[in-house]
N, C-alpha and C positions, 0 to 999 in steps of 0.2 A: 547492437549489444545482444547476447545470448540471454534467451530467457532464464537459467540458469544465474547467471553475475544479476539479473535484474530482482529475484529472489532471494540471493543473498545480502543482497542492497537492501532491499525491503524487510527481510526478518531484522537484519541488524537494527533499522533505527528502531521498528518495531519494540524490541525489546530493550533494547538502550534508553531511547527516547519517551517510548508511553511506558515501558515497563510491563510488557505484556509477555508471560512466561513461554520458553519459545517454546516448549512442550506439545503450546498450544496453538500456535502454527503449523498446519496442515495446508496442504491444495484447500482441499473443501470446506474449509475453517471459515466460517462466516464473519464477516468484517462487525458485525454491528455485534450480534447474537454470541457469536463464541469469542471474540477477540475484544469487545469491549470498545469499540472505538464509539466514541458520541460524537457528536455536533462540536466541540471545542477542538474533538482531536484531528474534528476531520482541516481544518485549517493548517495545523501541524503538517500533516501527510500530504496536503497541496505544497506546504513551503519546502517539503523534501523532495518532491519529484521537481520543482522549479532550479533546486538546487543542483540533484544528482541527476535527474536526467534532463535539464536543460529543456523543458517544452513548460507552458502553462498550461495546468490545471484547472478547471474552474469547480468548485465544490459544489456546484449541481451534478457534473459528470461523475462524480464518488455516488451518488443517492441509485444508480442505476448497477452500481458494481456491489454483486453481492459477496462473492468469496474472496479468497487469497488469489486463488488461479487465476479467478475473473481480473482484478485489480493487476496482475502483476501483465497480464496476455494484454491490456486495457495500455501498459506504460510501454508495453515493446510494440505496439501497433503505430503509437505517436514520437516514440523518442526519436530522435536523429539521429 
């Protein structure tokens, strides 16, 4: 999958799902810091990559990804 469909994957639920204004999706956009994601959401964001891109997740491997870029380069390194 082109990392490209893989961040439109991700903004989507992003903003659908946590309700994060996509404005504020950026590369550089810091997961915690500028996007608001906490510890509840980050369970959320495990159940959507298990979903859409079919690999498990485990929420310690989120604690290490810091941006948008990072997290998205992080789901096309493992997906299948």
């Amino acid at each position: 999958m082109t990392l490209t469909k893989i961040e439109e994957i991700v903004t989507e639920f992003l903003t659908e799902e946590l309700e994060i204004d996509q404005d504020k999706i950026t590369g550089d956009a810091r997961l915690k810091e500028d996007l608001g994601i906490d510890s509840l959401e980050v369970v959320d964001v495990v159940v959507l990559v298990d979903e859409a891109f079919h690999f498990k997740m485990k929420p310690e491997d989120f604690k290490d990804l810091k941006t948008f870029d990072q997290f998205c380069a992080f789901i096309q390194q493992h997906a299948a």
